[in-house]
PDBQT receptor file of N, H, CA, C and O in Angstrom, charges set to zero:
ATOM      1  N   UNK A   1       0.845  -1.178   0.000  1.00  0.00    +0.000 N 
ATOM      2  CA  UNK A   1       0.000   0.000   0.000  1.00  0.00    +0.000 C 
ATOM      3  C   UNK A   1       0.888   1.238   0.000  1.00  0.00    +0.000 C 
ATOM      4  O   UNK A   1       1.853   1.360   0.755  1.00  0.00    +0.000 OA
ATOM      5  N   UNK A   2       0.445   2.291  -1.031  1.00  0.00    +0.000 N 
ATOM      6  H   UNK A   2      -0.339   2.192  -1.644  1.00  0.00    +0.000 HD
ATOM      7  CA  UNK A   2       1.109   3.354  -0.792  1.00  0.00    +0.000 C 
ATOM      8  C   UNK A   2       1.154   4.428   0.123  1.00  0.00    +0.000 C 
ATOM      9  O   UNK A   2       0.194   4.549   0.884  1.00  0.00    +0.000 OA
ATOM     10  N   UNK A   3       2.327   5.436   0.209  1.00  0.00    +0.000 N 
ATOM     11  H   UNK A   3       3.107   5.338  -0.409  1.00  0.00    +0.000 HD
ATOM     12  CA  UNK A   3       1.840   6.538   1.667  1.00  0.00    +0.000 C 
ATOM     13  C   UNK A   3       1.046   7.497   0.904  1.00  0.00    +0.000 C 
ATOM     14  O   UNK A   3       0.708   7.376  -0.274  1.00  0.00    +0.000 OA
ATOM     15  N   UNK A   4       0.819   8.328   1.587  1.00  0.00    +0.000 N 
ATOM     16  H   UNK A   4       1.093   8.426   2.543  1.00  0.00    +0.000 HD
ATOM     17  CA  UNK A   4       0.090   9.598   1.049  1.00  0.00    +0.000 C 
ATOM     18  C   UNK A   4       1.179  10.605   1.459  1.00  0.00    +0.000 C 
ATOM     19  O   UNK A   4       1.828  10.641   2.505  1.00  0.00    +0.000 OA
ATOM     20  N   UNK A   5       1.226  11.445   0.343  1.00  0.00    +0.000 N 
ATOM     21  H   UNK A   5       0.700  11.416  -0.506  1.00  0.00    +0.000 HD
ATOM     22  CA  UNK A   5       2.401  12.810   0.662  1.00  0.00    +0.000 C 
ATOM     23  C   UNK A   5       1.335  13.533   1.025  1.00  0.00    +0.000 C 
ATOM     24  O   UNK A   5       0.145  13.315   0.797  1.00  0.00    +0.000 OA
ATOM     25  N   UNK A   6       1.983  14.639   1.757  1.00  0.00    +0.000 N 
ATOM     26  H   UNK A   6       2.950  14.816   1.941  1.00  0.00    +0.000 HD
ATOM     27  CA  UNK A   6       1.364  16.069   2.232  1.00  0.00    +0.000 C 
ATOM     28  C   UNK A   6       2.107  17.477   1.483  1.00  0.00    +0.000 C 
ATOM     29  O   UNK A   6       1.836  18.664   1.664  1.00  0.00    +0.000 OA
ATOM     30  N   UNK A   7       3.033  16.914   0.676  1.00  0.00    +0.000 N 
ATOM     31  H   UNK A   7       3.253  15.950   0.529  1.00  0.00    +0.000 HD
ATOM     32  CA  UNK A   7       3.821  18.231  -0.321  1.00  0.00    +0.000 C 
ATOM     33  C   UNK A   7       3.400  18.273  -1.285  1.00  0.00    +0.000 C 
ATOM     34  O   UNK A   7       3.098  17.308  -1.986  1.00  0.00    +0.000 OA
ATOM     35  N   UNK A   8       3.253  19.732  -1.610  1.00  0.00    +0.000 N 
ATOM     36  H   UNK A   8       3.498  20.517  -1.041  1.00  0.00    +0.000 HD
ATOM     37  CA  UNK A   8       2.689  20.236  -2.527  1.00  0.00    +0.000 C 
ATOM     38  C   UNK A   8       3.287  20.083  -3.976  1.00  0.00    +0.000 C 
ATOM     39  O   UNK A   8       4.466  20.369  -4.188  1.00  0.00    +0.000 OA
ATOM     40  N   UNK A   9       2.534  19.671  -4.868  1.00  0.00    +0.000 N 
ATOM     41  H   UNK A   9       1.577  19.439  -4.696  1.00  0.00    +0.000 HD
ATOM     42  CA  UNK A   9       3.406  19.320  -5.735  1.00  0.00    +0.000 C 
ATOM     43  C   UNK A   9       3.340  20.811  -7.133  1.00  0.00    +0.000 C 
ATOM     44  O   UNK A   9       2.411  21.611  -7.251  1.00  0.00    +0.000 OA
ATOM     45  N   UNK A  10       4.650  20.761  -8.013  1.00  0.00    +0.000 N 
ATOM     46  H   UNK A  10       5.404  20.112  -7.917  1.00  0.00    +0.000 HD
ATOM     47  CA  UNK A  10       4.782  22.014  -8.777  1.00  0.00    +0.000 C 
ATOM     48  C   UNK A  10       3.463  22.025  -9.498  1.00  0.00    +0.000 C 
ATOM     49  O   UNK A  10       2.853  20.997  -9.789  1.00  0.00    +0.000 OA
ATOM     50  N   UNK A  11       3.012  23.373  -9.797  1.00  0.00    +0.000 N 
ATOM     51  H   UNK A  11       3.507  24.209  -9.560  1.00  0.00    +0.000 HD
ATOM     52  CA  UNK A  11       3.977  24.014  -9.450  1.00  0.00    +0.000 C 
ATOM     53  C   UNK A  11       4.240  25.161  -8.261  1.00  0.00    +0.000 C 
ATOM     54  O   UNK A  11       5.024  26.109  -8.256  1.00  0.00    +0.000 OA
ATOM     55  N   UNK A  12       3.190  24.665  -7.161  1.00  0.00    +0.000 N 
ATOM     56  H   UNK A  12       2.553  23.894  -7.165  1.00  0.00    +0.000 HD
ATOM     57  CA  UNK A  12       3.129  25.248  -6.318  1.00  0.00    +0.000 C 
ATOM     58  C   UNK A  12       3.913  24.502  -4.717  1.00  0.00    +0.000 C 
ATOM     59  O   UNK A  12       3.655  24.706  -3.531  1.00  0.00    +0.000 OA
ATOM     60  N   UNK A  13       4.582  23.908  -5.167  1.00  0.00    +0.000 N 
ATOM     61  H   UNK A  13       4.791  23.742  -6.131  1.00  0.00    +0.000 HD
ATOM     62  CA  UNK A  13       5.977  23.452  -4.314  1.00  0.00    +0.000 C 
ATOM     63  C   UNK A  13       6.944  24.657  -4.090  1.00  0.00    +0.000 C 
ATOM     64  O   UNK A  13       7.697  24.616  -3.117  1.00  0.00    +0.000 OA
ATOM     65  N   UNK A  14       6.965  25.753  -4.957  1.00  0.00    +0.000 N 
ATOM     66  H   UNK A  14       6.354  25.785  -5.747  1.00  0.00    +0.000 HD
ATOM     67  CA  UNK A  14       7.931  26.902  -5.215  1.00  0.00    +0.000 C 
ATOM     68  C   UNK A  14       7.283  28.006  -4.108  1.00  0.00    +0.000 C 
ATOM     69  O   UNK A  14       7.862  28.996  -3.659  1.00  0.00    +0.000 OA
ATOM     70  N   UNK A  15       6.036  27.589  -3.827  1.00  0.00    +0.000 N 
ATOM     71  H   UNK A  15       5.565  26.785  -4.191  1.00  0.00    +0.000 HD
ATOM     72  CA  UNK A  15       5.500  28.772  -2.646  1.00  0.00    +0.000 C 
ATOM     73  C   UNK A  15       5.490  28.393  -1.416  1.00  0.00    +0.000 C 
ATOM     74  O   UNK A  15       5.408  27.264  -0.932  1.00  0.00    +0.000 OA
ATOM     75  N   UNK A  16       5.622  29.895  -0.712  1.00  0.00    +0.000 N 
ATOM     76  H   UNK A  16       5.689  30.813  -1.105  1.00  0.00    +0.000 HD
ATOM     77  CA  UNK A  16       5.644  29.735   0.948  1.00  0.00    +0.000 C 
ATOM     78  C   UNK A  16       4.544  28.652   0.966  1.00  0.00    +0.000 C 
ATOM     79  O   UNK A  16       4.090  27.932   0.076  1.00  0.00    +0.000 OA
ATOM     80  N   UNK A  17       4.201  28.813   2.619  1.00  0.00    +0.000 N 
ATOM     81  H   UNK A  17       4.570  29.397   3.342  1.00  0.00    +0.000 HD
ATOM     82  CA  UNK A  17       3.310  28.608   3.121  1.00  0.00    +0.000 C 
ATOM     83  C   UNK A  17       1.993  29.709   3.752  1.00  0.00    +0.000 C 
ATOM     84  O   UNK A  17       0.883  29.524   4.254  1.00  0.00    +0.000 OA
ATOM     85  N   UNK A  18       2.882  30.978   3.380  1.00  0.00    +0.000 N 
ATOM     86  H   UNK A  18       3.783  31.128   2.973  1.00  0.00    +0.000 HD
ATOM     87  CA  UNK A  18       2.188  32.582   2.694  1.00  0.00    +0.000 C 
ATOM     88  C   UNK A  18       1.022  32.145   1.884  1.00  0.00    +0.000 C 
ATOM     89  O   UNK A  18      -0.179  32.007   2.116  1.00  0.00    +0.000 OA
ATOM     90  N   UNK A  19       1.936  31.943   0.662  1.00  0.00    +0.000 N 
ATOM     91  H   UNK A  19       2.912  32.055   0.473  1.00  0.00    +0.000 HD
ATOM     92  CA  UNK A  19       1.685  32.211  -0.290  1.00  0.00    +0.000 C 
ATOM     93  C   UNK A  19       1.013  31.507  -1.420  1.00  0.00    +0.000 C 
ATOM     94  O   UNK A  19       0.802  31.734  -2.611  1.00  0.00    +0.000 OA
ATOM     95  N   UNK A  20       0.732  30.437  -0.449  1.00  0.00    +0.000 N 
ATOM     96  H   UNK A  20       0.904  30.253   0.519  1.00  0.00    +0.000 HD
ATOM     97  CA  UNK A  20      -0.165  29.201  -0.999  1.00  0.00    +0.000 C 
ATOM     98  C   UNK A  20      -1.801  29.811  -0.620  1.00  0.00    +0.000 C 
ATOM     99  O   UNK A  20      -2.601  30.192  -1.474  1.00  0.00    +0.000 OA
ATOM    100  N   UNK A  21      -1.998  29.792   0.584  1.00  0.00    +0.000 N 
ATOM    101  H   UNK A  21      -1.348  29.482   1.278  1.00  0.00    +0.000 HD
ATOM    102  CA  UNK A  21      -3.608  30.545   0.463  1.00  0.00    +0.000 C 
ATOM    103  C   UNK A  21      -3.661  31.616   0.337  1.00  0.00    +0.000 C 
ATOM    104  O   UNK A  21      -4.760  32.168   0.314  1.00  0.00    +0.000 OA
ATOM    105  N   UNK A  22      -2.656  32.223   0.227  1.00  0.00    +0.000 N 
ATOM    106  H   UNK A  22      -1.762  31.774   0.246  1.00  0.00    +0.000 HD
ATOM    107  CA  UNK A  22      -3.135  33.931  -0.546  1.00  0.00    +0.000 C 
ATOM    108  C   UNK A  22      -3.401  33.366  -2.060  1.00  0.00    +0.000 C 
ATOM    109  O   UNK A  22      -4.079  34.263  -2.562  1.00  0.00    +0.000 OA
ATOM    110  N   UNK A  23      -3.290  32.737  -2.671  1.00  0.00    +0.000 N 
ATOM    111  H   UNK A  23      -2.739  32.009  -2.264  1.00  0.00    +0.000 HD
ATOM    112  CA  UNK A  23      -3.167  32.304  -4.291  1.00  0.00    +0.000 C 
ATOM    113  C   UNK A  23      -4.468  32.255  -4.274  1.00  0.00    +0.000 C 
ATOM    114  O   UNK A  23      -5.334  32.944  -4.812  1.00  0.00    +0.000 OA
ATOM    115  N   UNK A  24      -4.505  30.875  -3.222  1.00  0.00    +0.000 N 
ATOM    116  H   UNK A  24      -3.801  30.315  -2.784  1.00  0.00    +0.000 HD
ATOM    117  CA  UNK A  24      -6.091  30.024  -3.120  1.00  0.00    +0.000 C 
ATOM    118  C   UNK A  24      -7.535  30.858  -2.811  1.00  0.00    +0.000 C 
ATOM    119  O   UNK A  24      -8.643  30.565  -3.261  1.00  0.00    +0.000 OA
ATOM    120  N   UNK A  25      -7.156  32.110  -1.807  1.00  0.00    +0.000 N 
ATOM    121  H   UNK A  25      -6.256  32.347  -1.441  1.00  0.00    +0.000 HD
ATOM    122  CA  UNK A  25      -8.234  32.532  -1.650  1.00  0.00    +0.000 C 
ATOM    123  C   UNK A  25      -8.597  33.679  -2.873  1.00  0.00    +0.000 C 
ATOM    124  O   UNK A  25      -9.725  33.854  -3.335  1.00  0.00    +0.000 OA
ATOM    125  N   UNK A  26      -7.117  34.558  -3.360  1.00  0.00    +0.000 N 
ATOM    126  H   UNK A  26      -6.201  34.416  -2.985  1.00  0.00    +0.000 HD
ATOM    127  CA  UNK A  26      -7.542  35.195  -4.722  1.00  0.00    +0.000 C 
ATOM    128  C   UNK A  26      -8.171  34.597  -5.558  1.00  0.00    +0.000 C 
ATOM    129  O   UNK A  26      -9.157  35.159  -6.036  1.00  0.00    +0.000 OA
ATOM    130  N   UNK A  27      -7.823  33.322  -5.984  1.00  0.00    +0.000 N 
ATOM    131  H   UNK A  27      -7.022  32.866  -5.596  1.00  0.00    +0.000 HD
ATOM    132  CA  UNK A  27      -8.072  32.768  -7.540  1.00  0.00    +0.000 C 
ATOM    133  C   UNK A  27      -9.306  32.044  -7.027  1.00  0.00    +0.000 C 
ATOM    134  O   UNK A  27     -10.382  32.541  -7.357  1.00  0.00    +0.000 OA
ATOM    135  N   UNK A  28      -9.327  30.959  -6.279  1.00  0.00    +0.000 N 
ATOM    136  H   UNK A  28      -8.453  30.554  -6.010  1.00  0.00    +0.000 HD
ATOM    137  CA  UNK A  28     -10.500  30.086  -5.892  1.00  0.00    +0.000 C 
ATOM    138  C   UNK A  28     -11.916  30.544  -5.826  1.00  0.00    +0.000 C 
ATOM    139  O   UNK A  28     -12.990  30.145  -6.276  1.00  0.00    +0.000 OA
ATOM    140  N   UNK A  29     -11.317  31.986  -4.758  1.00  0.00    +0.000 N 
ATOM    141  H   UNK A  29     -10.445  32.310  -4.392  1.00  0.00    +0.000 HD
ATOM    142  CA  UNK A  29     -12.931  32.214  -4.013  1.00  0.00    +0.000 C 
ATOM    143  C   UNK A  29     -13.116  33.424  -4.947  1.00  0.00    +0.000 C 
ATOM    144  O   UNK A  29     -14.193  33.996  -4.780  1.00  0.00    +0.000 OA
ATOM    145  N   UNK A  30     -12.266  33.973  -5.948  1.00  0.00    +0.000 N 
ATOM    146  H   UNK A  30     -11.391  33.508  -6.084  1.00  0.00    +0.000 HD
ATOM    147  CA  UNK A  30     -12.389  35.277  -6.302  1.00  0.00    +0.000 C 
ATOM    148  C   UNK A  30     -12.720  36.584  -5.295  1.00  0.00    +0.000 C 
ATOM    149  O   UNK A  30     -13.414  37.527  -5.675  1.00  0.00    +0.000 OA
ATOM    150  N   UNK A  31     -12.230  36.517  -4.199  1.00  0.00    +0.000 N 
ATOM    151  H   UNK A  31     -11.666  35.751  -3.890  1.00  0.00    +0.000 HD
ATOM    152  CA  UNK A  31     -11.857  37.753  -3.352  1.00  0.00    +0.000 C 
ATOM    153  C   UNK A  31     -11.036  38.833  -3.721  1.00  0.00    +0.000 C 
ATOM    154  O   UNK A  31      -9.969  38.635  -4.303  1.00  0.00    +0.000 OA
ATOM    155  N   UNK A  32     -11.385  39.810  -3.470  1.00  0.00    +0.000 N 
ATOM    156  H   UNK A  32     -12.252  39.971  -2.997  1.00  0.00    +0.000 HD
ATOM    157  CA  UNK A  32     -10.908  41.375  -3.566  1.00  0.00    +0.000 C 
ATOM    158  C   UNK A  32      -9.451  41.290  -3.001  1.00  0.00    +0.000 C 
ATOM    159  O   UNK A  32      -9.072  40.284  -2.401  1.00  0.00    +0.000 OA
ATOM    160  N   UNK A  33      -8.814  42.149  -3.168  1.00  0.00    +0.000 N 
ATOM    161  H   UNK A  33      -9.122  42.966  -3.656  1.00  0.00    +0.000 HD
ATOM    162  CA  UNK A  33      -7.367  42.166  -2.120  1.00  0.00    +0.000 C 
ATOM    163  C   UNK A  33      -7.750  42.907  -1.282  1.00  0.00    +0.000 C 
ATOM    164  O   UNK A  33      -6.845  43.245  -0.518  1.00  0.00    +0.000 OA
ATOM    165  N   UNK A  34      -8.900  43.410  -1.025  1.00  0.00    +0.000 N 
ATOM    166  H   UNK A  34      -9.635  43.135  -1.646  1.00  0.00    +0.000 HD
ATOM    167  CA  UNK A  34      -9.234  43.772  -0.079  1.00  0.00    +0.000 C 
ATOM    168  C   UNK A  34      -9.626  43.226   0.949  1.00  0.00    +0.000 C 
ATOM    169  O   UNK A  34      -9.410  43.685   2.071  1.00  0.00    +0.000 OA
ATOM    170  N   UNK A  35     -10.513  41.740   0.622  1.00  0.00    +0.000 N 
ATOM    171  H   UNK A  35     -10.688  41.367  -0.289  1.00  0.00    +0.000 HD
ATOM    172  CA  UNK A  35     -11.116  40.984   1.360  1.00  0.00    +0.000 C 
ATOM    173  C   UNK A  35      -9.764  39.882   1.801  1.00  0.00    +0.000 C 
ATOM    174  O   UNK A  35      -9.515  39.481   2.938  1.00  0.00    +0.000 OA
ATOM    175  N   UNK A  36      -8.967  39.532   0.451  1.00  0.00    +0.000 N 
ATOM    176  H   UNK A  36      -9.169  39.857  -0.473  1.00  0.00    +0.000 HD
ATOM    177  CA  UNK A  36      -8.152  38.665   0.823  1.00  0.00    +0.000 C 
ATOM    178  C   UNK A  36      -7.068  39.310   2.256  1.00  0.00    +0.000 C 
ATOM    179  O   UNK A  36      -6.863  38.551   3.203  1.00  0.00    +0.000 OA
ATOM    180  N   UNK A  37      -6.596  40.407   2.253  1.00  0.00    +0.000 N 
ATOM    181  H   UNK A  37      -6.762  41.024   1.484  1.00  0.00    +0.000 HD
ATOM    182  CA  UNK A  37      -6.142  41.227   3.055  1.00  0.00    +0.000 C 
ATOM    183  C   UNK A  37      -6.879  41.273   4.579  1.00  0.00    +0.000 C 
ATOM    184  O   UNK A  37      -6.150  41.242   5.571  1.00  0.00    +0.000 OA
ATOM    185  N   UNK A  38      -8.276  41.344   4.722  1.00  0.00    +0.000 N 
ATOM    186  H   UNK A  38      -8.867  41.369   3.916  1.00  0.00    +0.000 HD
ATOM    187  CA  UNK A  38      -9.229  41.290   6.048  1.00  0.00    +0.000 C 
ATOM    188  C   UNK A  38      -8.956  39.718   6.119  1.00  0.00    +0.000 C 
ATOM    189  O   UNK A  38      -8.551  39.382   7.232  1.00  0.00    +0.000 OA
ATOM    190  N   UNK A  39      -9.022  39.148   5.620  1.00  0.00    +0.000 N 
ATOM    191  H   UNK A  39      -9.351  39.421   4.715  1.00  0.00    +0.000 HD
ATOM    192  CA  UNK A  39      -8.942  37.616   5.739  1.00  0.00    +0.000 C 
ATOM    193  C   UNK A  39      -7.740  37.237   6.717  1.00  0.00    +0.000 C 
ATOM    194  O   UNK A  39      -7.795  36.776   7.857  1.00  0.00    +0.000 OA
ATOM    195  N   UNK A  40      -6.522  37.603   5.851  1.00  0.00    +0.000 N 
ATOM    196  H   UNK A  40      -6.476  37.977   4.924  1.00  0.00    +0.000 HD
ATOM    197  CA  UNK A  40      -5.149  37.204   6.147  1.00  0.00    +0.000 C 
ATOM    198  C   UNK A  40      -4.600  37.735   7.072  1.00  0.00    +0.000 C 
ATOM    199  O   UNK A  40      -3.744  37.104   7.691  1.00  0.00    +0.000 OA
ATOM    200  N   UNK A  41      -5.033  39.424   7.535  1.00  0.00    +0.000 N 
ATOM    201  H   UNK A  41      -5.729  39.936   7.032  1.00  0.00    +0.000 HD
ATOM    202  CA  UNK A  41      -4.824  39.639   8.415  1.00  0.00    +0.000 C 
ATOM    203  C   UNK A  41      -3.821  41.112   7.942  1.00  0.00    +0.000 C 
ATOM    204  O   UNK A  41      -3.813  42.076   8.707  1.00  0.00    +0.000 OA
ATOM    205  N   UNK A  42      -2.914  41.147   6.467  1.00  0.00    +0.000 N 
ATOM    206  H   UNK A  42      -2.921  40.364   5.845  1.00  0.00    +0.000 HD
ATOM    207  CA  UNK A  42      -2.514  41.856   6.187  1.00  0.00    +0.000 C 
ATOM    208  C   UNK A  42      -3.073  42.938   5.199  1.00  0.00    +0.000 C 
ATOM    209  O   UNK A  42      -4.084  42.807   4.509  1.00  0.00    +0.000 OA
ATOM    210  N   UNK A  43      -2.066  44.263   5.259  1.00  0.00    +0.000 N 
ATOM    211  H   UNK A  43      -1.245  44.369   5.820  1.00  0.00    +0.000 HD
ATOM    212  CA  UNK A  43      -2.529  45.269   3.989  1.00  0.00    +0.000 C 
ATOM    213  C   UNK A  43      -2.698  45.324   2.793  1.00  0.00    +0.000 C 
ATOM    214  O   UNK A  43      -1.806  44.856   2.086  1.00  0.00    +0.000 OA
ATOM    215  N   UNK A  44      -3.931  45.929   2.140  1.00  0.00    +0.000 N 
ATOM    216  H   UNK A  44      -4.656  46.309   2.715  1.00  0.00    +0.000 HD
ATOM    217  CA  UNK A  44      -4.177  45.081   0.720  1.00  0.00    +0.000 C 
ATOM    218  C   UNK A  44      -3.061  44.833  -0.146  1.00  0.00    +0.000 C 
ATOM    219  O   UNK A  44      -2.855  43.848  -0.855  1.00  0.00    +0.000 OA
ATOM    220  N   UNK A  45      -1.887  46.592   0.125  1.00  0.00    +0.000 N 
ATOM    221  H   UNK A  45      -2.055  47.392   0.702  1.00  0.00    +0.000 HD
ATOM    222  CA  UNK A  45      -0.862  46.683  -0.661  1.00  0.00    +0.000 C 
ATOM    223  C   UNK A  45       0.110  45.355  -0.674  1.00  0.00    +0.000 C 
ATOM    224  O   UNK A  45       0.614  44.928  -1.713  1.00  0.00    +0.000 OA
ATOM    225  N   UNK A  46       0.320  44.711   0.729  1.00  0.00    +0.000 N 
ATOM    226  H   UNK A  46      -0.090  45.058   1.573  1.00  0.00    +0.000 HD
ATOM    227  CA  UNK A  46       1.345  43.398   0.447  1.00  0.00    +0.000 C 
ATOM    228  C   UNK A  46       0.624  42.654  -0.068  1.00  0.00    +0.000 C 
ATOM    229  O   UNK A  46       1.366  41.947  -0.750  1.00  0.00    +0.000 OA
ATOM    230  N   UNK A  47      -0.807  42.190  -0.256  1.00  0.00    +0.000 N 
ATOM    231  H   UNK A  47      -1.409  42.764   0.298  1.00  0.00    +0.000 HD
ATOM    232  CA  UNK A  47      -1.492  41.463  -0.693  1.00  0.00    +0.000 C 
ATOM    233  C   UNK A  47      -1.121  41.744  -2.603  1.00  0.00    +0.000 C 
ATOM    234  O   UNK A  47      -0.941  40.894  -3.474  1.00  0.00    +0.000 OA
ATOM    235  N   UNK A  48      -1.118  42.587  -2.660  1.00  0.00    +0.000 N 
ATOM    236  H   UNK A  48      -1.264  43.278  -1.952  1.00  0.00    +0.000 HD
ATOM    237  CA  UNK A  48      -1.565  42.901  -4.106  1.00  0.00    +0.000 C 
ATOM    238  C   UNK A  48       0.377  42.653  -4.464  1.00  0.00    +0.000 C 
ATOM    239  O   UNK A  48       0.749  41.882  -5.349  1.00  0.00    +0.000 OA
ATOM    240  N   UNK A  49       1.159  43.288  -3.778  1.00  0.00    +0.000 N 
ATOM    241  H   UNK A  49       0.857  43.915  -3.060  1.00  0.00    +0.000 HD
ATOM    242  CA  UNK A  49       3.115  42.697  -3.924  1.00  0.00    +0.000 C 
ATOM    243  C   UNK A  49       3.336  41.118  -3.725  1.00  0.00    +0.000 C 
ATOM    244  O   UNK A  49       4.045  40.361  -4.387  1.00  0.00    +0.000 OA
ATOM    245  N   UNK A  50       2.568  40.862  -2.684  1.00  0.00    +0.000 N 
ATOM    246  H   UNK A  50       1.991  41.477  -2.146  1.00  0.00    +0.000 HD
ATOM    247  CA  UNK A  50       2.789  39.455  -2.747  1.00  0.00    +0.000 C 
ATOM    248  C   UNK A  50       2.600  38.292  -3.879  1.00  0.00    +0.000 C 
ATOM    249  O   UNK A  50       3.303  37.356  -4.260  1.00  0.00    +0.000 OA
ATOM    250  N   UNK A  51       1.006  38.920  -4.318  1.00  0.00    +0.000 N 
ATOM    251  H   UNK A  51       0.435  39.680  -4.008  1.00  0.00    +0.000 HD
ATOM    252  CA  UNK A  51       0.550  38.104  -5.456  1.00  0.00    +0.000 C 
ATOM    253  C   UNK A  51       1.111  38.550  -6.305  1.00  0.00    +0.000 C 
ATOM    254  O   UNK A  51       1.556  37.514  -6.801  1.00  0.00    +0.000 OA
ATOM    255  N   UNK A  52       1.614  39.637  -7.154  1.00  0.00    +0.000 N 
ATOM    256  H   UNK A  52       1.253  40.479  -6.752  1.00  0.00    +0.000 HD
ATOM    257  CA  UNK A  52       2.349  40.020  -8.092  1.00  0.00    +0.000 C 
ATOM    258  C   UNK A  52       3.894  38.817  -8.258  1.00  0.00    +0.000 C 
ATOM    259  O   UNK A  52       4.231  38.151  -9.237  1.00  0.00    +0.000 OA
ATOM    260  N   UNK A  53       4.601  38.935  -6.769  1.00  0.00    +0.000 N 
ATOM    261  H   UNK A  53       4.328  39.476  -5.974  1.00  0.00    +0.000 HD
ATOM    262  CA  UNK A  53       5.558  37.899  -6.849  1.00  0.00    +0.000 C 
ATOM    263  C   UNK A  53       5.346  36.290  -6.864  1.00  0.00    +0.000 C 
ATOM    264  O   UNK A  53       6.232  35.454  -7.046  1.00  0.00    +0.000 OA
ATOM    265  N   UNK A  54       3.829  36.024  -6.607  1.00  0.00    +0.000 N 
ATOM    266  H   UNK A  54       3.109  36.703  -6.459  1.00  0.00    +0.000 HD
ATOM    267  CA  UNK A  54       3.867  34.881  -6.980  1.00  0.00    +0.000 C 
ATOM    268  C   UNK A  54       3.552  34.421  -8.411  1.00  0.00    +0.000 C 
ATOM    269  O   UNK A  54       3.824  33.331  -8.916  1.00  0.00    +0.000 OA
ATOM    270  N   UNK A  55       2.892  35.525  -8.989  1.00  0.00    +0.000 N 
ATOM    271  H   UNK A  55       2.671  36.409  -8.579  1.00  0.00    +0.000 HD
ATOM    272  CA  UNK A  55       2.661  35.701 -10.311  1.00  0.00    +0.000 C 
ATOM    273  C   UNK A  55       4.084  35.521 -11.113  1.00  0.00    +0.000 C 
ATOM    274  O   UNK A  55       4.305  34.719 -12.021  1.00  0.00    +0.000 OA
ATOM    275  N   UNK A  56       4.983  36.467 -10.547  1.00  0.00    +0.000 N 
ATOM    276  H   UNK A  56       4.804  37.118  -9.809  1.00  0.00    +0.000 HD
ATOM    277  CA  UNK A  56       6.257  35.738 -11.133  1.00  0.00    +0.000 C 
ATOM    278  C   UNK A  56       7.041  34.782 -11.171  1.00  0.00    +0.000 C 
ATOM    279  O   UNK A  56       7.847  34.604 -12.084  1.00  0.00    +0.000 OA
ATOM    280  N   UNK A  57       6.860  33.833  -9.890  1.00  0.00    +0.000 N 
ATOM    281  H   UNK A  57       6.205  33.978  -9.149  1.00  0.00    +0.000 HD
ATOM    282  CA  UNK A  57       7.385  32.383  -9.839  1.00  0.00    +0.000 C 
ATOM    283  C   UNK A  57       6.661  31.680 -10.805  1.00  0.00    +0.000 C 
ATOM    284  O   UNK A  57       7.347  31.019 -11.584  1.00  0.00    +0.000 OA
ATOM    285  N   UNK A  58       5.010  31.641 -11.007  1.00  0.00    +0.000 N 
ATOM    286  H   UNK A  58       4.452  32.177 -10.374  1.00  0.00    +0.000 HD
ATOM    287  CA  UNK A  58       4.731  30.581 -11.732  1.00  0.00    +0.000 C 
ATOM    288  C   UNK A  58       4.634  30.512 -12.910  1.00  0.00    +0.000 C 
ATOM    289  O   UNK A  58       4.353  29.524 -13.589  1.00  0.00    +0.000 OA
ATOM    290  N   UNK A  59       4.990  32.154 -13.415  1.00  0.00    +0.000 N 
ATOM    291  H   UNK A  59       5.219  32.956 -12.864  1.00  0.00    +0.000 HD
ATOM    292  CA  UNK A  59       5.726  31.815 -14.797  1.00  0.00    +0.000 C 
ATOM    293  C   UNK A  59       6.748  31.895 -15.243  1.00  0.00    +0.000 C 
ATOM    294  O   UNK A  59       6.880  32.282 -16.404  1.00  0.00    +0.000 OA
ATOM    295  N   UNK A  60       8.081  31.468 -14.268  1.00  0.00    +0.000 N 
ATOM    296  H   UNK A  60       7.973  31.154 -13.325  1.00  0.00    +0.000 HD
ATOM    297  CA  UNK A  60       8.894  30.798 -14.555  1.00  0.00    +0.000 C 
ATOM    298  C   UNK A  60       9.241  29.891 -15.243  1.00  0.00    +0.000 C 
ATOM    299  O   UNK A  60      10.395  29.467 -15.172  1.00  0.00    +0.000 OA
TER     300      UNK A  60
């Protein structure tokens, strides 16, 4: 019988642990960076820098 992994596989292996549900709640739930920001706890502005830089890892 096989194990079950818990790692994320690419191409989202390349993100924090940030930066994995900031992705999920932008893209998934279609939230505002405003909302994603009340959510997370941070300012929309890192919200909106953050996703920009993850925008650039995954099109790497």
């Amino acid at each position: 019988m096989g194990t079950k992994s818990n790692t994320a596989t690419n191409p989202f292996g390349q993100l924090t642990t940030f930066e994995r549900p900031l992705l999920s709640l932008y893209k998934d739930t279609k939230y505002t960076y405003k909302e994603v920001s009340n959510i997370m706890g941070y300012h929309r502005d890192t919200i909106w820098h953050k996703r920009k830089q993850i925008k650039g890892k995954l099109e790497e």
